[in-house]
N, C-alpha and C positions, 0 to 999 in steps of 0.2 A: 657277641651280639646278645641281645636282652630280650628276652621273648615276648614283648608286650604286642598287642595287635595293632595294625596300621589301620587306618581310617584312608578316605579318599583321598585326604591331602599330606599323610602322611604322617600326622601326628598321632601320639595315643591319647585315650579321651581319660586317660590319667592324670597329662600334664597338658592341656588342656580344655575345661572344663566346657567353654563355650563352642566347643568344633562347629556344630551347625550352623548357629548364629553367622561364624566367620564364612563360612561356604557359603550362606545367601546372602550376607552383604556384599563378598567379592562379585557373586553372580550380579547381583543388580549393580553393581560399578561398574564390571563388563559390560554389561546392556546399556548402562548411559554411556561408557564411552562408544559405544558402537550405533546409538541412537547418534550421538554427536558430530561420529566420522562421515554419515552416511547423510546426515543434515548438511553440513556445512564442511566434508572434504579433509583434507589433508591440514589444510591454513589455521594454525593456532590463532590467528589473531581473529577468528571467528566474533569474538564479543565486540569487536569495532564493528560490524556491520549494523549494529540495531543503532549506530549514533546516524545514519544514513536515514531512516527513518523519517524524524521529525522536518529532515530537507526535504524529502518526497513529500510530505504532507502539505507543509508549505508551499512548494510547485503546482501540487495538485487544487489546493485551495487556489493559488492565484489566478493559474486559466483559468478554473472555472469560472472569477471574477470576470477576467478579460472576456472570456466569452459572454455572461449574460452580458457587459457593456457593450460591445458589440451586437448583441440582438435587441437593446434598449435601442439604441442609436437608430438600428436602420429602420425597425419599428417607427421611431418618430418621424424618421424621413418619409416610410412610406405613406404615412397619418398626415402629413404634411402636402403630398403628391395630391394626396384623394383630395384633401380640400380645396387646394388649388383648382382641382378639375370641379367638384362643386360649384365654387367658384363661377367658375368660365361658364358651367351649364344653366345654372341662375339668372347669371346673367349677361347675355354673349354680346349685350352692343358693347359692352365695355374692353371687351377686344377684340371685336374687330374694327379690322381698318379704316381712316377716316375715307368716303368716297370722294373722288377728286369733283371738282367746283365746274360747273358746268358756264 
């Protein structure tokens, strides 16, 4: 055996000059993959979820359409109701009934 000193990872900083370097980029790899397991689980295919995405937004864009069309519509309907009843308060011989002929 060779008497050189061990380092944490087990190499001497003889035959490798960058030890520390390699210990914190391992460190931070570990911490993204364990950001990464903890985000999105076991399932490697994790990067197909962000294509899901721009269909949510889409979906989400189009109710919202369909909704204000919806609230346009009956809007007009009920602008519609009120003048009719206008209308009728204006001027009410115009509906009501003819009286019968004496």
């Amino acid at each position: 055996m060779t008497g050189r000193p061990r380092t944490l990872t087990g190499w001497s900083s003889s035959t490798t000059p960058n030890v520390e370097r390699y210990m914190l980029e391992s460190d931070v790899l570990r911490r993204r993959q364990l950001h990464t397991a903890l985000l999105f689980g076991s399932s490697r295919t994790w990067r197909d979820r962000r294509r899901i995405w721009p269909g949510v937004l889409v979906g989400v864009i189009l109710v919202a359409v369909i909704v204000a069309g919806l609230a346009v519509a009956g809007a007009f309907r009920k602008q519609q109701i009120n003048d009719q009843l206008q209308k009728q308060k204006n001027n009410p011989s115009a509906t009501a009934p003819a009286s019968p002929g004496r």
